[in-house]
C-alpha positions as CSV (number, residue, x, y, z in Angstrom):
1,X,-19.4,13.0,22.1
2,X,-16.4,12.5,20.1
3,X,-16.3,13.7,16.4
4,X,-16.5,10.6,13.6
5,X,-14.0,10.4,10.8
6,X,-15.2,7.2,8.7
7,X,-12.9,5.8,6.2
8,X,-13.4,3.5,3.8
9,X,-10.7,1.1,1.8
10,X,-10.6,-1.1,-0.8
11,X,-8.2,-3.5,-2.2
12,X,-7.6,-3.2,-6.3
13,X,-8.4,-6.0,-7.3
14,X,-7.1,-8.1,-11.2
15,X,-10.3,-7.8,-13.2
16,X,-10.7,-7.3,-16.8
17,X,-11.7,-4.3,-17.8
18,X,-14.5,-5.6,-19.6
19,X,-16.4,-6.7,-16.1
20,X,-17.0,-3.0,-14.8
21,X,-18.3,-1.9,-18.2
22,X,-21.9,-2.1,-17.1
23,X,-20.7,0.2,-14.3
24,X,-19.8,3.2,-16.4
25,X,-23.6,4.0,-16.4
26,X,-23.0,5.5,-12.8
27,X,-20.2,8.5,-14.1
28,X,-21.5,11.4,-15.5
29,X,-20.4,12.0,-19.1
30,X,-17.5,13.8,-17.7
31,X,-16.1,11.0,-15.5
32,X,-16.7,8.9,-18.2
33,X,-14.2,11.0,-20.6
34,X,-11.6,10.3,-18.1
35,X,-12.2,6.6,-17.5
36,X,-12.1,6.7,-21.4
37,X,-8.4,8.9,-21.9
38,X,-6.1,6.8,-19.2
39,X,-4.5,4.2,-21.6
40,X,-3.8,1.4,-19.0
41,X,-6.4,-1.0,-18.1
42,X,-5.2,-0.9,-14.4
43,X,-5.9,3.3,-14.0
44,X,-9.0,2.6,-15.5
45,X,-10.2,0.7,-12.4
46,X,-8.6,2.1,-10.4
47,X,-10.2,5.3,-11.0
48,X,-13.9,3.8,-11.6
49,X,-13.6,1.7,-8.3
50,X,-12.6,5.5,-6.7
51,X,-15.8,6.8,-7.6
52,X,-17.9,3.9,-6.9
53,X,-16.2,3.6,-3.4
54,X,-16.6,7.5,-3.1
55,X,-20.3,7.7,-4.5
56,X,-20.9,4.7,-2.2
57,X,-20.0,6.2,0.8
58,X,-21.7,9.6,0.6
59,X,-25.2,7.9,-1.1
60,X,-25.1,6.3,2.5
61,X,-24.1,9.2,4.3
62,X,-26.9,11.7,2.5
63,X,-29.1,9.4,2.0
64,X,-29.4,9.9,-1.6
65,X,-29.3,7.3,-5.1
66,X,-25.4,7.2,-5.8
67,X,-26.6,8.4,-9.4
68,X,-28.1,12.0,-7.8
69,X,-23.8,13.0,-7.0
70,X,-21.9,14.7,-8.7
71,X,-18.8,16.5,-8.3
72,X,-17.0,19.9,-9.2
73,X,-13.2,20.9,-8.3
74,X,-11.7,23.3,-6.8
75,X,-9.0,24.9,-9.1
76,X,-6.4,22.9,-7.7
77,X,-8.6,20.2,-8.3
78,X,-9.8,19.0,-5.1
79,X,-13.7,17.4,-5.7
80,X,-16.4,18.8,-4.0
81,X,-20.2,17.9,-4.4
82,X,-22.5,19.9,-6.7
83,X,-25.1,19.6,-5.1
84,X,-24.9,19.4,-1.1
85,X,-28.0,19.2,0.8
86,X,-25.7,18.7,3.6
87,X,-23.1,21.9,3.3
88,X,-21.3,20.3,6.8
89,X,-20.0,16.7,5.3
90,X,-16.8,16.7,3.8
91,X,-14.2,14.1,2.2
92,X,-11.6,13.1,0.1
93,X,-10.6,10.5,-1.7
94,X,-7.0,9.0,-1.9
95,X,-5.4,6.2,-4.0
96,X,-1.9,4.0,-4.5
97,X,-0.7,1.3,-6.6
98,X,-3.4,-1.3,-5.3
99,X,-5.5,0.3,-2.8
100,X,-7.8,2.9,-3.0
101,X,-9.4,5.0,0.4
102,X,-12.2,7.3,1.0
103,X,-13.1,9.6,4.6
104,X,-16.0,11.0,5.2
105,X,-17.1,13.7,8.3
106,X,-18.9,16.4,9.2
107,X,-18.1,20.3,10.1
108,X,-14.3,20.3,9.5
109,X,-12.5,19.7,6.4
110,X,-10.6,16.3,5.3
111,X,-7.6,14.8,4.0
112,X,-6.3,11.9,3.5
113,X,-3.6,9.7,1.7
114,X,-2.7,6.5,1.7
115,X,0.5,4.9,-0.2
116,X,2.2,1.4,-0.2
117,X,5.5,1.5,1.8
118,X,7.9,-0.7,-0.3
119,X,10.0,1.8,-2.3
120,X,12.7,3.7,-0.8
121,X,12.9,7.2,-0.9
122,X,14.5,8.4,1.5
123,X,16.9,10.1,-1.0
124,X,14.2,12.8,-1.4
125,X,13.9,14.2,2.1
126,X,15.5,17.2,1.5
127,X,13.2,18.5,-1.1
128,X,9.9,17.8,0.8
129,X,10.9,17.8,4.1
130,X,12.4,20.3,7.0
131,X,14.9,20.0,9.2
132,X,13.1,18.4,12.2
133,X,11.0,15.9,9.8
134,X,14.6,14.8,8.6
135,X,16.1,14.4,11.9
136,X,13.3,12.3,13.0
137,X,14.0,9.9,10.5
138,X,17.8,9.6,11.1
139,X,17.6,8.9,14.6
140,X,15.6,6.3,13.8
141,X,18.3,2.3,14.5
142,X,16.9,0.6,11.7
143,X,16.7,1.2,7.4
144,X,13.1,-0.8,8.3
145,X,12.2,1.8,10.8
146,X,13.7,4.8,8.6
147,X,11.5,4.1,6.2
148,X,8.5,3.8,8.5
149,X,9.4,7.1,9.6
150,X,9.6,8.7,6.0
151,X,6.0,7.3,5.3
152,X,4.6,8.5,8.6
153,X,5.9,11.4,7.9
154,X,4.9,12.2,3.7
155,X,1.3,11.0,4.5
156,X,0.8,13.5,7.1
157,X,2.2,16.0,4.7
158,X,-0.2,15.1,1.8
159,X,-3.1,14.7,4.2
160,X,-2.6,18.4,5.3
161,X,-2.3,19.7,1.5
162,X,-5.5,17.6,0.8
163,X,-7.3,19.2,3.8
164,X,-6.7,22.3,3.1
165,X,-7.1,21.8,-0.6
166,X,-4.4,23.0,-2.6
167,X,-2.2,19.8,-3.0
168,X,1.0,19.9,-4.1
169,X,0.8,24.0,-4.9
170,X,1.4,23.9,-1.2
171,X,4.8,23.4,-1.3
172,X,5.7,20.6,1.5
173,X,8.8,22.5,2.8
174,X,6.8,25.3,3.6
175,X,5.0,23.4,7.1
176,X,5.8,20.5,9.6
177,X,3.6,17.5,10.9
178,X,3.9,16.2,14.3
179,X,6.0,13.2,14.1
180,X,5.7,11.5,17.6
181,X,2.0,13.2,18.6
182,X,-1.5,13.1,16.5
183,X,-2.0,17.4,17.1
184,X,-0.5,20.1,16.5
185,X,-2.6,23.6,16.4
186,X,-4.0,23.3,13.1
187,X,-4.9,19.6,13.0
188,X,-5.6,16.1,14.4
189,X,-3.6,13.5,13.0
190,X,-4.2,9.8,12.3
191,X,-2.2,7.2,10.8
192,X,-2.4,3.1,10.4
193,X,-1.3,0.5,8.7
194,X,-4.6,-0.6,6.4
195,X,-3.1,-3.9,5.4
196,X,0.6,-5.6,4.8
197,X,2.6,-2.3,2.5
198,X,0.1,0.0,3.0
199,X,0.2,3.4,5.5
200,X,-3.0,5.9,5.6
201,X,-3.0,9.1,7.7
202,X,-5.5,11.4,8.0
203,X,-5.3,15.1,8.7
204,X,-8.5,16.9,10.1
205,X,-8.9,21.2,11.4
206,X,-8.9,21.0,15.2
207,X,-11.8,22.7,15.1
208,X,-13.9,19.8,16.4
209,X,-13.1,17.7,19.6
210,X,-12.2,14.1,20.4
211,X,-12.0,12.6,16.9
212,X,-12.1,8.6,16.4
213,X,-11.3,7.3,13.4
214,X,-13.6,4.4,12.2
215,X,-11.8,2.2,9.6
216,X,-14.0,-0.3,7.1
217,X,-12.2,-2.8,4.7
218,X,-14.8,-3.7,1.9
219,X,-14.3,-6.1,-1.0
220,X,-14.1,-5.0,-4.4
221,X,-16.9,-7.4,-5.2
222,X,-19.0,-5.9,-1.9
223,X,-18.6,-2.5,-3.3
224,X,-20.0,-3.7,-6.8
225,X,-22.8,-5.9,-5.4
226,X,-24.1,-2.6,-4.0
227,X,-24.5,-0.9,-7.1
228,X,-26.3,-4.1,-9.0
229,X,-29.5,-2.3,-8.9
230,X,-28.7,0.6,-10.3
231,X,-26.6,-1.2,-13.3
């Protein structure tokens, strides 16, 4: 039986602020004091959508009112659940300008990050890449394709440093990610394109077999209409 990675995305959508209000009553008081200090409109939702697509996803996968979860970090400030009747699922929640993603498995830890491929930055290899990870990228024909490459490439890296759970205190010169392959012999690797600009890859411990990756586009409106009971 093959091991089941489910990830969950969702495209930011141009509401006013004011429409998700009603929605604040599922953060604790501590989510709500961050909701409350980011001084953009847009971070707002963007980080209120997070936890309703995260809350969403786990209520379905415990079986549990989205209300009952609540999370703690790590001190690097990975999230964690409080309270786990289930000590074996795990996940992790990524977001970019426009798009937020969530995964959610069982028995092995999780990473994931997704970013929109538009900007160039392939000026920065050298300080978050090594040797191979660069030469990969220059033998690539095309600037199009070079830049594929780089995004392959610096989602891998943050998936790993998400995993494992130390983000960017793991310094990113200090390992390699398969570039051509999906394994090496600390992970399985996944990446695809969500939607048009946007790259996700997925890092999980090869400690389980056979992983598939099951990907689920909801609407922004889809994920609130789930929660109109509760609000």
């Amino acid at each position: 039986m093959s091991h089941l990675i489910e990830v969950s995305y969702v495209k930011l959508p141009l509401i006013p602020i004011q429409d998700l209000i009603p929605y604040l009553s599922l953060l604790t008081d501590e989510e709500k004091g961050v909701f409350h200090r980011y001084k953009v409109d847009h971070k707002k939702v963007e980080f209120l959508l997070g936890r309703l697509l995260l809350k969403s996803a786990l209520s379905s996968r415990l079986g549990i009112h989205p209300e009952e979860i609540t999370f703690c970090k790590n001190e690097y400030g990975k999230l964690f659940l409080t309270k786990n009747s289930q000590p074996s699922v795990h996940f992790n929640l990524s977001h970019t300008h426009g798009l937020l993603a969530c995964a959610v498995t069982t028995e092995c830890e999780v990473g994931i990050d997704v970013e929109g491929t538009h900007e160039d930055h392939l000026g920065v290899m050298k300080t978050v890449f090594v040797e191979n990870e660069i030469s990969y990228i220059q033998q690539q024909r095309s600037d199009e394709e070079k830049q594929k490459a780089f995004y392959r490439i610096w989602t891998r890296k943050e998936a790993v440093m998400k995993a494992i759970g130390k983000g960017f205190s793991l310094p990113p010169l200090s390992f390699s990610v398969p570039t051509e392959t999906d394994a090496d012999s600390r992970f399985f690797f996944y990446t695809e394109s969500l939607a048009e600009g946007f790259l996700l890859s997925g890092a999980i411990s090869n400690v389980v077999n056979d992983p598939t990756w099951e990907i689920e586009e909801l609407t922004w409106s889809t994920l609130l209409e789930q929660y109109l009971p509760y609000v």
